[in-house]
C-alpha positions, -999 to 999 in steps of 0.1 A, spaced: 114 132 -297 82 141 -279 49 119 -274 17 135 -276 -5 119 -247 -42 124 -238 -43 127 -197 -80 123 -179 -83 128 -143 -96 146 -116 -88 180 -100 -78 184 -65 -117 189 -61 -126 157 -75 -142 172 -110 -131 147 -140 -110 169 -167 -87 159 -194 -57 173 -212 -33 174 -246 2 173 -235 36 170 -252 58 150 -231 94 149 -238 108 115 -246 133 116 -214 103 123 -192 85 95 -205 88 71 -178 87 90 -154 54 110 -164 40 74 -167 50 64 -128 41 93 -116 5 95 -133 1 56 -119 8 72 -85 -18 96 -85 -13 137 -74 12 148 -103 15 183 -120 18 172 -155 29 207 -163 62 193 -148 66 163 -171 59 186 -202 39 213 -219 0 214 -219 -16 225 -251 -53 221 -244 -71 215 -211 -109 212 -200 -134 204 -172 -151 172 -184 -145 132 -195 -135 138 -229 -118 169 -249 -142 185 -274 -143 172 -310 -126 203 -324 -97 201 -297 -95 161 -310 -95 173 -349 -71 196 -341 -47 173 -323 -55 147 -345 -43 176 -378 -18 193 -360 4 162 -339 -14 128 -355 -27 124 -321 -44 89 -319 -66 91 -289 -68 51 -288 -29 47 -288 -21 38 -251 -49 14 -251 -39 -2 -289 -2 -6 -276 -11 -25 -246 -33 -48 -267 -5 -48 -290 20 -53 -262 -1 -80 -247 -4 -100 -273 31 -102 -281 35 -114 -244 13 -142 -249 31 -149 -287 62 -147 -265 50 -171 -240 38 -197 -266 73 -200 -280 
């Protein structure tokens, strides 16, 4: 099982970019610390399909991903939404 992710950063010259990835299910984790850390190849956590210069991917590299994979740009931030508010359901109990 893979996950599709949607990476934005900088490059080692401070210019924002983004990037489709598929990261293996194993590598997860640790793709996740090491992106929370900072300087990380993500080639090393999986494979890069698409990559630009730029905030956001182009609308036909979204459509594409979106076709192609499902890709739901909005996932990481709807799961920790979802995430948080089972916490707080959790919490109440």
């Amino acid at each position: 099982m893979q996950s599709l992710v949607l990476v934005r950063g900088k490059d080692m010259h401070g210019a924002p970019q983004w990037a489709y990835a598929l990261i293996p299910a194993d590598n997860y984790l640790p793709f996740k610390l090491a992106e929370s850390e900072g300087a990380y190849r993500l080639a090393d956590f999986g494979q890069v399909l698409h990559y630009g210069q730029g905030e956001t991917p182009p609308q036909d590299i979204t459509r594409q991903m979106a076709e192609e994979y499902g890709a739901n740009a909005n996932f990481e931030e709807e799961l920790r939404v979802m995430l948080e508010a089972a916490i707080e359901e959790i919490s109440r109990q």
